[in-house]
C-alpha positions, 0 to 999 in steps of 0.5 A, a space after each residue: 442464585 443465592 441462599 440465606 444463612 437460613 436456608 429460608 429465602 431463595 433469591 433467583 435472577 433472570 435477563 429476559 428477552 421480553 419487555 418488562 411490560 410484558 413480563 409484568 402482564 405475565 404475573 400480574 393477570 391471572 390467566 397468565 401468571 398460572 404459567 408462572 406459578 401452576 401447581 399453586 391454587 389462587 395465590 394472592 397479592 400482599 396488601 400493599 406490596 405492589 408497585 405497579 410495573 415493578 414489584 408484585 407478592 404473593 402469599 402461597 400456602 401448601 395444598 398438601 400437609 405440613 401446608 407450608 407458607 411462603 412468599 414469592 415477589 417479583 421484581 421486575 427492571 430494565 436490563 443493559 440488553 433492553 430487555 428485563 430482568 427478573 429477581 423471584 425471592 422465595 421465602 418461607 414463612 415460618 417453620 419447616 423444611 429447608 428451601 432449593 431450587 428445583 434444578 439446585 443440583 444437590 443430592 437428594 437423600 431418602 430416608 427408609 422408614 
């Protein structure tokens, strides 16, 4: 995992044990790519931004306030294994707070009111 200067792009590398036709078929068919990207309503593939078999991005925006934007693309290769690997760029699109993987292992701080 990488972090931009910024803090706004996450850049996150996966080997899978699948195919990449299969893992292309996860994020690409909306019923499977909800297991993928579950607390996100319909997200929507850019315009121009897919290769079929190889890259796909989404634009995703926030249910709740301060409705953040963002972009997720998928790139998807053959790895030395036979199976796939995954890159999953995460980057925030305009202004807000700063982006961490889930399982970032950072200390989290809690501000009182």
């Amino acid at each position: 995992m990488s972090d931009s200067p910024d803090d706004a792009t996450l850049d996150l590398v996966y080997d899978l044990d699948a195919p990449p036709q299969k893992v292309w078929r996860a994020l690409s068919i909306p019923a499977f790519r909800e297991r993928w990207l579950p607390d996100v309503t319909q997200p929507e593939p850019d315009a121009g931004s897919v290769i079929p078999g190889e890259e796909l991005r989404y634009s995703l925006r926030e249910s709740e306030a301060p409705f953040q934007t963002s972009a997720v693309t998928f790139r998807i290769s053959l790895n030395e294994a036979g199976g796939t690997r995954l890159r999953i760029i995460h980057e925030r699109l305009g202004r807000g707070t700063r982006m961490m993987a889930a399982n970032a292992n950072r200390a989290v701080r809690a501000r009182a009111a």
